[in-house]
N, CA, C and O atoms as a GROMACS GRO file, in nm:
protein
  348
    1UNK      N    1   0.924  -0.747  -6.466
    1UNK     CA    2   0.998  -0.756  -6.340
    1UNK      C    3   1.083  -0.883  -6.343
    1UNK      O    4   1.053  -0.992  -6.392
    2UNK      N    5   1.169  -0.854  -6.295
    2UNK     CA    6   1.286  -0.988  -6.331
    2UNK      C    7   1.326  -1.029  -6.197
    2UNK      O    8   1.370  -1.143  -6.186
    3UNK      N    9   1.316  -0.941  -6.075
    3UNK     CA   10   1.390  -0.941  -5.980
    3UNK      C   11   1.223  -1.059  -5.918
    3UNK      O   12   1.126  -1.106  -5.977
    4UNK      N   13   1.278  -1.061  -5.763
    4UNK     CA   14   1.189  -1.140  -5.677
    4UNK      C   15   1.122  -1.058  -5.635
    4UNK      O   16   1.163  -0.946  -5.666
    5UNK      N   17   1.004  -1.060  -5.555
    5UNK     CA   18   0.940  -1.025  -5.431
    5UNK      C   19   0.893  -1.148  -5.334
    5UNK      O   20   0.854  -1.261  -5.359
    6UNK      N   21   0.915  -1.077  -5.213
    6UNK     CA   22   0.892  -1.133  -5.102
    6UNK      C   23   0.830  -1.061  -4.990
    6UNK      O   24   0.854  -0.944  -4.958
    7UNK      N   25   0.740  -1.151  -4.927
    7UNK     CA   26   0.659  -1.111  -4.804
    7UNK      C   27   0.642  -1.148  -4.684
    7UNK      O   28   0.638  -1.270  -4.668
    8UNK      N   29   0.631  -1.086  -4.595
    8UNK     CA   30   0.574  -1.131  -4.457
    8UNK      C   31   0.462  -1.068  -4.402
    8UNK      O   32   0.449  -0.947  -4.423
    9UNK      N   33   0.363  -1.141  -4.323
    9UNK     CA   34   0.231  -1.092  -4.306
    9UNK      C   35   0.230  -1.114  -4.149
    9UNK      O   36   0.251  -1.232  -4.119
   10UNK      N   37   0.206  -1.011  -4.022
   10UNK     CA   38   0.187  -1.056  -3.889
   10UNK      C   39   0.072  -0.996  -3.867
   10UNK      O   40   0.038  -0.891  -3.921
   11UNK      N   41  -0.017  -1.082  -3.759
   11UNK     CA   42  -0.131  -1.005  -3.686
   11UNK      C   43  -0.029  -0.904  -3.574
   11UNK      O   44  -0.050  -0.907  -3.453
   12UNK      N   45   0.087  -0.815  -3.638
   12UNK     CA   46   0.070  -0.695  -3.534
   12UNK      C   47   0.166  -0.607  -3.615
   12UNK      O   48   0.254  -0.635  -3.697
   13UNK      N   49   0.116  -0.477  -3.560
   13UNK     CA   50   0.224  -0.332  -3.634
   13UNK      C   51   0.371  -0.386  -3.564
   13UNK      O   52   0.466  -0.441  -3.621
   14UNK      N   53   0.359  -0.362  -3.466
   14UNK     CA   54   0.520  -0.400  -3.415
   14UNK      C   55   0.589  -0.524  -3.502
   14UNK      O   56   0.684  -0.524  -3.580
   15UNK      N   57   0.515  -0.611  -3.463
   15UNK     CA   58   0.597  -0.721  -3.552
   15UNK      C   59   0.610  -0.713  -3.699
   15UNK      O   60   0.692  -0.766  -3.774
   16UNK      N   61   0.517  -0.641  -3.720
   16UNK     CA   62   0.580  -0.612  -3.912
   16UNK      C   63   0.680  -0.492  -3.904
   16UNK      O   64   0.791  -0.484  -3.957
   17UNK      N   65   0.629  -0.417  -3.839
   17UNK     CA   66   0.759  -0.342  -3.805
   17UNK      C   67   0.904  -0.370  -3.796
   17UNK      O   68   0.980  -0.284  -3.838
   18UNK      N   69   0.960  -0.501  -3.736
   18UNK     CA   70   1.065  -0.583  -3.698
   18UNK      C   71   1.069  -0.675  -3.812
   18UNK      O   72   1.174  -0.722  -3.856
   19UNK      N   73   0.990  -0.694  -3.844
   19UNK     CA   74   1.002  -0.776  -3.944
   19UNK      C   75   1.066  -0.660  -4.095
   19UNK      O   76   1.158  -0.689  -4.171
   20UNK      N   77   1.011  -0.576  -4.098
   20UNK     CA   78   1.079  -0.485  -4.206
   20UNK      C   79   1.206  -0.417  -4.206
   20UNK      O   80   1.259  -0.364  -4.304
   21UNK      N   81   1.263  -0.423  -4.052
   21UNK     CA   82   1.402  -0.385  -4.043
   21UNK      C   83   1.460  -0.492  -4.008
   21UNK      O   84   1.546  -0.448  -3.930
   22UNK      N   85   1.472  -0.598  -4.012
   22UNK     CA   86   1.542  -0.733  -4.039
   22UNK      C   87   1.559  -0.746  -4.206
   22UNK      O   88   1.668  -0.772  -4.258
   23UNK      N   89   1.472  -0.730  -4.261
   23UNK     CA   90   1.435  -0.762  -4.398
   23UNK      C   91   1.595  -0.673  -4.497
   23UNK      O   92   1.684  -0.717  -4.569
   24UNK      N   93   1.564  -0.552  -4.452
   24UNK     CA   94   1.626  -0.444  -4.523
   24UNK      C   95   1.760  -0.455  -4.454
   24UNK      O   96   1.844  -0.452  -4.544
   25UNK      N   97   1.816  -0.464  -4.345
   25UNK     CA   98   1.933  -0.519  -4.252
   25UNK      C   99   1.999  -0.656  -4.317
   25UNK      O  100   2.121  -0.662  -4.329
   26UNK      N  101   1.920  -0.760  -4.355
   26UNK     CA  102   1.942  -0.882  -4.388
   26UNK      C  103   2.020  -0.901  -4.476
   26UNK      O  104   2.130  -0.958  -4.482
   27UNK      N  105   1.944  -0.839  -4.561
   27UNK     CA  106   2.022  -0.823  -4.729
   27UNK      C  107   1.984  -0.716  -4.840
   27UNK      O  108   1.885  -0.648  -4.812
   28UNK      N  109   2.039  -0.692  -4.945
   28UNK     CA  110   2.009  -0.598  -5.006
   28UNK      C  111   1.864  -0.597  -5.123
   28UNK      O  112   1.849  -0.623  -5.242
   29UNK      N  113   1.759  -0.546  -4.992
   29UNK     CA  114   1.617  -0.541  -5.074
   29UNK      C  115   1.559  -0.408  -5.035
   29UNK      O  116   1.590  -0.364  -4.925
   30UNK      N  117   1.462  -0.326  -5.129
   30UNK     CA  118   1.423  -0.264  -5.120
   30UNK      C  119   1.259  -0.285  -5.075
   30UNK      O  120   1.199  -0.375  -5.134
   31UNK      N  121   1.190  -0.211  -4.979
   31UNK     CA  122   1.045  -0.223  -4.917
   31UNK      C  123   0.974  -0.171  -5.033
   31UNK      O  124   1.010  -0.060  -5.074
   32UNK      N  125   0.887  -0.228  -5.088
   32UNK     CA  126   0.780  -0.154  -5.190
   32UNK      C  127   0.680  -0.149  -5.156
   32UNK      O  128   0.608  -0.083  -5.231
   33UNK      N  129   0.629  -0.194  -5.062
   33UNK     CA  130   0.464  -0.188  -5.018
   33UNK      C  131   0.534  -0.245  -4.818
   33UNK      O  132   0.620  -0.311  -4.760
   34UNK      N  133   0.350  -0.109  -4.780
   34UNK     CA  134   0.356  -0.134  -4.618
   34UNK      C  135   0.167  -0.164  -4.597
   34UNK      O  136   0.084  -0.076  -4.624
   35UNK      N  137   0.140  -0.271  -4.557
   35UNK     CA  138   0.016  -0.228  -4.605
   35UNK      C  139  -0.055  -0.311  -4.433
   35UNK      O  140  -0.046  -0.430  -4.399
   36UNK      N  141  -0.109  -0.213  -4.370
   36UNK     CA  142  -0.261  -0.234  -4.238
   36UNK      C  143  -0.353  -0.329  -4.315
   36UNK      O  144  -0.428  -0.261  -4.383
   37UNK      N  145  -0.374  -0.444  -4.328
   37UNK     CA  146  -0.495  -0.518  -4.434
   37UNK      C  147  -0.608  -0.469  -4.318
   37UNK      O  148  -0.692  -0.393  -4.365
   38UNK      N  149  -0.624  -0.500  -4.170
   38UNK     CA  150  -0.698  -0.487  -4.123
   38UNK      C  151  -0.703  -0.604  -4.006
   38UNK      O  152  -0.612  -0.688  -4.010
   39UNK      N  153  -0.791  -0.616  -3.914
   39UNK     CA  154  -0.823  -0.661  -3.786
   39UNK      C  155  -0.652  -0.752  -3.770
   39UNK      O  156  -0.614  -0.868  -3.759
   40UNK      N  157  -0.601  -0.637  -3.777
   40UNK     CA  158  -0.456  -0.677  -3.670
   40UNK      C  159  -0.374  -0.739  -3.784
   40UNK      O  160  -0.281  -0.807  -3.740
   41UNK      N  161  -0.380  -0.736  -3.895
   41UNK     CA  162  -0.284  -0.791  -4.030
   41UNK      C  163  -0.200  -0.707  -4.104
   41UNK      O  164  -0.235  -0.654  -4.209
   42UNK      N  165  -0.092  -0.694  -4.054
   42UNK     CA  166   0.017  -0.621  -4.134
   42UNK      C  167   0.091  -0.685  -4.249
   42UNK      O  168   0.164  -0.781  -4.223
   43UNK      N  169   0.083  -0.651  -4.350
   43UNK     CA  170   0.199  -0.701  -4.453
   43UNK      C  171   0.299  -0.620  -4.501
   43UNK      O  172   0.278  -0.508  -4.548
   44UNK      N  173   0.416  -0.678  -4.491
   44UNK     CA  174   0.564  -0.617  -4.590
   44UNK      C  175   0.568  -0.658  -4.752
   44UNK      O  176   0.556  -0.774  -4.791
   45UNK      N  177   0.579  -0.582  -4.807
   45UNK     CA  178   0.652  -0.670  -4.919
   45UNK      C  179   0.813  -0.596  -4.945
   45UNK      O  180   0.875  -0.495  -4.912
   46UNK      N  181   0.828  -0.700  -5.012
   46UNK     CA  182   1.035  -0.619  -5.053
   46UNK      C  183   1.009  -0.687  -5.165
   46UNK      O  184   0.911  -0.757  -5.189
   47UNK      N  185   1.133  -0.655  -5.255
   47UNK     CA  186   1.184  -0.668  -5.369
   47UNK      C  187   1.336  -0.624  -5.391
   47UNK      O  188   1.384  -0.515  -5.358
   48UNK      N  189   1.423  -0.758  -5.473
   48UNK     CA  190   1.545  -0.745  -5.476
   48UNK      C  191   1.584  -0.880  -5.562
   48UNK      O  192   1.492  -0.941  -5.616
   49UNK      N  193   1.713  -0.925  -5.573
   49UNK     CA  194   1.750  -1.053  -5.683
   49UNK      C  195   1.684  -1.152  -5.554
   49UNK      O  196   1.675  -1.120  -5.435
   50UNK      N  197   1.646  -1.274  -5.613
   50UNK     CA  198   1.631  -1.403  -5.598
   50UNK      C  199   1.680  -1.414  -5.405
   50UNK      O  200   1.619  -1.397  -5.299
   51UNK      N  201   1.797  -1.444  -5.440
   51UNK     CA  202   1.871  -1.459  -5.321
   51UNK      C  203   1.856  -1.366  -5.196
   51UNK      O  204   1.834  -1.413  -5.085
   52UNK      N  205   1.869  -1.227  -5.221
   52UNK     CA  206   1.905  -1.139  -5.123
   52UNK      C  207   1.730  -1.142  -5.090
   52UNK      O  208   1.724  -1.090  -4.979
   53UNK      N  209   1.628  -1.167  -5.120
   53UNK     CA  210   1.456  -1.167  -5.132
   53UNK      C  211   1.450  -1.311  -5.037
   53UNK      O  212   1.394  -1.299  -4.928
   54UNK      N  213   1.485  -1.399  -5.062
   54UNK     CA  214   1.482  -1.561  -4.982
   54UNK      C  215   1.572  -1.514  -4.843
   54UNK      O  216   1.499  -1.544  -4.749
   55UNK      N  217   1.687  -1.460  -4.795
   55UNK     CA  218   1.773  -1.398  -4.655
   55UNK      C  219   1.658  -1.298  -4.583
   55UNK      O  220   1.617  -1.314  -4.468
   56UNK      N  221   1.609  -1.179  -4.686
   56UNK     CA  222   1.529  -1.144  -4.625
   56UNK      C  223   1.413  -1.165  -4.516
   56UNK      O  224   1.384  -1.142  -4.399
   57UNK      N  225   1.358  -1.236  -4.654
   57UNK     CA  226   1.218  -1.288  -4.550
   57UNK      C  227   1.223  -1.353  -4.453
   57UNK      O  228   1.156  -1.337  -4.352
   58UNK      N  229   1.321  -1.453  -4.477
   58UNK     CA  230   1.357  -1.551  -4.384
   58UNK      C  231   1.394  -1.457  -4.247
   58UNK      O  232   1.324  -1.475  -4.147
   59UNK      N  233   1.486  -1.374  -4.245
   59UNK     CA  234   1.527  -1.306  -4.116
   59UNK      C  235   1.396  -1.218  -4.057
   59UNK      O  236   1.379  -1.192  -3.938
   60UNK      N  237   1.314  -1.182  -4.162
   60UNK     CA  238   1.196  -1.084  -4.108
   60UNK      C  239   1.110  -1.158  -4.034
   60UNK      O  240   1.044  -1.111  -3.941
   61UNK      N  241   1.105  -1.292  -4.074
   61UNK     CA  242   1.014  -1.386  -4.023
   61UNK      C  243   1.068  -1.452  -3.902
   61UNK      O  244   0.990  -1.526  -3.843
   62UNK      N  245   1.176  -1.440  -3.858
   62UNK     CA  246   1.271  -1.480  -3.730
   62UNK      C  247   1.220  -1.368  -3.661
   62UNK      O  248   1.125  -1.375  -3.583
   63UNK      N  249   1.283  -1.265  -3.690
   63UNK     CA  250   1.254  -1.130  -3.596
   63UNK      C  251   1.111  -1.101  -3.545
   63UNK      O  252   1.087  -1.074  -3.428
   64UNK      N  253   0.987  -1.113  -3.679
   64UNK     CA  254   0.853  -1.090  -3.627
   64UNK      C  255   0.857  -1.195  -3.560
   64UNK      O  256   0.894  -1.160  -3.448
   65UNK      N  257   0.836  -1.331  -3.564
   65UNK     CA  258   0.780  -1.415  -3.495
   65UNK      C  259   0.810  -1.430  -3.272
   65UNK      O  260   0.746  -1.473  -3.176
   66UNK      N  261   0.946  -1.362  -3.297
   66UNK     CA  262   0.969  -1.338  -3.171
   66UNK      C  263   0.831  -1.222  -3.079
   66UNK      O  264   0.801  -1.210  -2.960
   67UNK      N  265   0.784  -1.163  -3.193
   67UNK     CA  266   0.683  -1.072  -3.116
   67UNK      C  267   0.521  -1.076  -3.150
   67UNK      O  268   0.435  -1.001  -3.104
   68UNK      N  269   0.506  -1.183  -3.242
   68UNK     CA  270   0.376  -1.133  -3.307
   68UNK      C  271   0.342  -1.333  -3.406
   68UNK      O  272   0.419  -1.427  -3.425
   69UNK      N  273   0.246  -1.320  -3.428
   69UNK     CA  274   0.217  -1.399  -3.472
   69UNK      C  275   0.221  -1.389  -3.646
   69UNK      O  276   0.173  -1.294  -3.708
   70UNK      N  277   0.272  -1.482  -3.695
   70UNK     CA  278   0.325  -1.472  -3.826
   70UNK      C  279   0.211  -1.550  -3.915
   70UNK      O  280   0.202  -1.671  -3.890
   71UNK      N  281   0.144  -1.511  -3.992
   71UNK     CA  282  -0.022  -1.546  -4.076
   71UNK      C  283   0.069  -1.623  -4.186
   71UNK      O  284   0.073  -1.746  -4.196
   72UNK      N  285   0.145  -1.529  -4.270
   72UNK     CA  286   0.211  -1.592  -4.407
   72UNK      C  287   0.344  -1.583  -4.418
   72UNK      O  288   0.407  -1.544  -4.320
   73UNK      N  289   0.402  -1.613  -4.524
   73UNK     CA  290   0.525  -1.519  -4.565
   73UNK      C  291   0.558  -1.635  -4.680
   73UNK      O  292   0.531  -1.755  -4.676
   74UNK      N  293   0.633  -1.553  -4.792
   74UNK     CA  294   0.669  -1.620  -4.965
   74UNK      C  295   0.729  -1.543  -4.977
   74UNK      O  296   0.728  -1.437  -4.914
   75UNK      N  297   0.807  -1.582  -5.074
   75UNK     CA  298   0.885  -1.550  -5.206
   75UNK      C  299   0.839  -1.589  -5.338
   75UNK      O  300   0.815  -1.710  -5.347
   76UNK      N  301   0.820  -1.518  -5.447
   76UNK     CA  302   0.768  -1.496  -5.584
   76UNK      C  303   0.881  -1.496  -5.630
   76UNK      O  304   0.918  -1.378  -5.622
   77UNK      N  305   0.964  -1.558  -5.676
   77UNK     CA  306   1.112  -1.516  -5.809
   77UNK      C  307   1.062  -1.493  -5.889
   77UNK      O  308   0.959  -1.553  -5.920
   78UNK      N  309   1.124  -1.372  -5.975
   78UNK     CA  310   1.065  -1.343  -6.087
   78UNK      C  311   0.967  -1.343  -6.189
   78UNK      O  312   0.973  -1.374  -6.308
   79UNK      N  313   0.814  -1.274  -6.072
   79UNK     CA  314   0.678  -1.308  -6.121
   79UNK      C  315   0.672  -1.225  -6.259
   79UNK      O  316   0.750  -1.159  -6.327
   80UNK      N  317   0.570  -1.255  -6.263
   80UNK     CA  318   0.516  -1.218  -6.455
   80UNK      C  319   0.525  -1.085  -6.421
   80UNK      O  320   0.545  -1.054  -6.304
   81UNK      N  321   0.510  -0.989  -6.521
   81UNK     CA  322   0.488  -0.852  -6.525
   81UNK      C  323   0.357  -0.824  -6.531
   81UNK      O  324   0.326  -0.706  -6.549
   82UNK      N  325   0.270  -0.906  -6.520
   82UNK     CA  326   0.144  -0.868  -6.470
   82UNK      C  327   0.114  -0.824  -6.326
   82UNK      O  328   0.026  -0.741  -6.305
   83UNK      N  329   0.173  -0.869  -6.243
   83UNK     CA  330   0.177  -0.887  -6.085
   83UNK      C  331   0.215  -0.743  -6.090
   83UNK      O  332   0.139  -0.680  -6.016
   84UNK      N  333   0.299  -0.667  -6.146
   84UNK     CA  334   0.361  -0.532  -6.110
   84UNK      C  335   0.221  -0.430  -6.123
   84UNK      O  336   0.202  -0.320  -6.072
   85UNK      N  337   0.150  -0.494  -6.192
   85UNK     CA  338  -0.030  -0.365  -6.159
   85UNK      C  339  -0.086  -0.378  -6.043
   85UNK      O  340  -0.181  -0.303  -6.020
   86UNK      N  341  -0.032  -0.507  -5.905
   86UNK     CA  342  -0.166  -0.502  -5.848
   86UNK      C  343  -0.046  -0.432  -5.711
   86UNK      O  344  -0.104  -0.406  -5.606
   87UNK      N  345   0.109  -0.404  -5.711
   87UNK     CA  346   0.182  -0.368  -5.660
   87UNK      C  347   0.209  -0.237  -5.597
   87UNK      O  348   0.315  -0.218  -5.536
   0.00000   0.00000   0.00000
């Protein structure tokens, strides 16, 4: 994997929700994972170059935080190709 991934994590569906159409609105990234972790923890991930992965998150994390409480959120540039098994 050459490209980035990036994430945002809220204690709520709505706000990851908003947070994933900011993300994809923001810049040009694709959603690869939607994942309920559990007791109220939603995570996004995206993937896209460097840049358009850093606009993303950043805007997803503007948008959720207006509704929901924001746990995490990163950017990985161009993690190892090991990371793509646990994806």
């Amino acid at each position: 994997m050459r490209e980035a991934i990036g994430m945002v994590e809220t204690r709520s569906l709505v706000g990851a929700i908003e947070a994933a159409d900011a993300m994809v609105k923001a810049a040009s990234v694709k959603i690869i994972d939607f994942q309920i972790v559990g007791s109220g923890l939603v995570s996004v991930t995206v993937l896209g170059d460097v840049g358009a992965v850093k606009s993303a998150v950043e805007a997803g994390k503007e948008r959720a935080e207006r509704l929901a409480e924001i746990i995490s959120y990163n950017v990985v540039p161009r993690p190892h190709e090991e990371v793509d098994k646990i994806l």
